[in-house]
C-alpha positions as CSV (number, residue, x, y, z in Angstrom):
1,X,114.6,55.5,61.3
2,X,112.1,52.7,60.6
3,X,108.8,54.1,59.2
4,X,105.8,52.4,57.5
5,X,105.4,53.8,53.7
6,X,102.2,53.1,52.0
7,X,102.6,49.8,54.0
8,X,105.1,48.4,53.7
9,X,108.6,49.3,56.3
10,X,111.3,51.1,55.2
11,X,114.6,52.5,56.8
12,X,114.6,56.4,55.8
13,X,116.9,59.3,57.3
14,X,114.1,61.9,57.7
15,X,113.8,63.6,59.9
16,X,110.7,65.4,58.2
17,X,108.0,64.3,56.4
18,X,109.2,66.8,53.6
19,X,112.7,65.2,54.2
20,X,111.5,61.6,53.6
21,X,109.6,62.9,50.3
22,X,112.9,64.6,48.5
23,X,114.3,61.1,49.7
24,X,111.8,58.9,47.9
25,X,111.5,61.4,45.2
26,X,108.7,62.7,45.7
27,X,109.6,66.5,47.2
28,X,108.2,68.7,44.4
29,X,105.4,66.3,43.4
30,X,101.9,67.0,43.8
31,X,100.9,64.4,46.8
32,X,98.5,63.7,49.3
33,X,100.2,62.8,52.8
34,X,98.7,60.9,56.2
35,X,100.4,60.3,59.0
36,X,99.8,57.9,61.3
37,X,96.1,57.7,59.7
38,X,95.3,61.7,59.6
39,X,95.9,63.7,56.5
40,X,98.8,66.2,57.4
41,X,98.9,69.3,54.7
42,X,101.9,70.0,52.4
43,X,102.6,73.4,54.0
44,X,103.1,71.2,57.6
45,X,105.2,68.9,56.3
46,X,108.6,70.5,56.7
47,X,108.2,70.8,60.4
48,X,106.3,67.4,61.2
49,X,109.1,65.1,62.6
50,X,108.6,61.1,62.0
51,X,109.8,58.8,64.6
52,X,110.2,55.2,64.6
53,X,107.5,53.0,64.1
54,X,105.0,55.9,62.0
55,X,102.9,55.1,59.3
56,X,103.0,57.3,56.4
57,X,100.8,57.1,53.4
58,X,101.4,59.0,50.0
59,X,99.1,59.1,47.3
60,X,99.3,61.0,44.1
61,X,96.6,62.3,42.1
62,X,94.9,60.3,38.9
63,X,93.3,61.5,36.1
64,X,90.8,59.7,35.0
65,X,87.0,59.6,32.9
């Protein structure tokens, strides 16, 4: 399927948003997901489907001070 990542388009097999962060390396990290604008919490990302054309946006955490 053809999904928007943190803007830009990528091809990804999904089919969950948990799917397409063990695929990007990212499925035990400590992220921040949006889909399609609103935030979407790490325990609903196993069951949240993408479909073509979605915008999702990962952020990880920074330190900082």
């Amino acid at each position: 399927m053809k999904i928007t990542l943190n803007g830009a388009p990528r091809d990804l097999t999904g089919p969950s948003v948990q799917d397409v962060l063990t695929e990007i390396g990212l499925g035990t990290a400590k992220v921040a997901t949006a889909l399609n604008g609103a935030f979407l919490p790490a325990a609903a990302r196993p069951e949240t489907t993408l479909s073509d054309g979605d915008a999702l946006e990962v952020v990880a955490p920074m330190q900082g001070g």
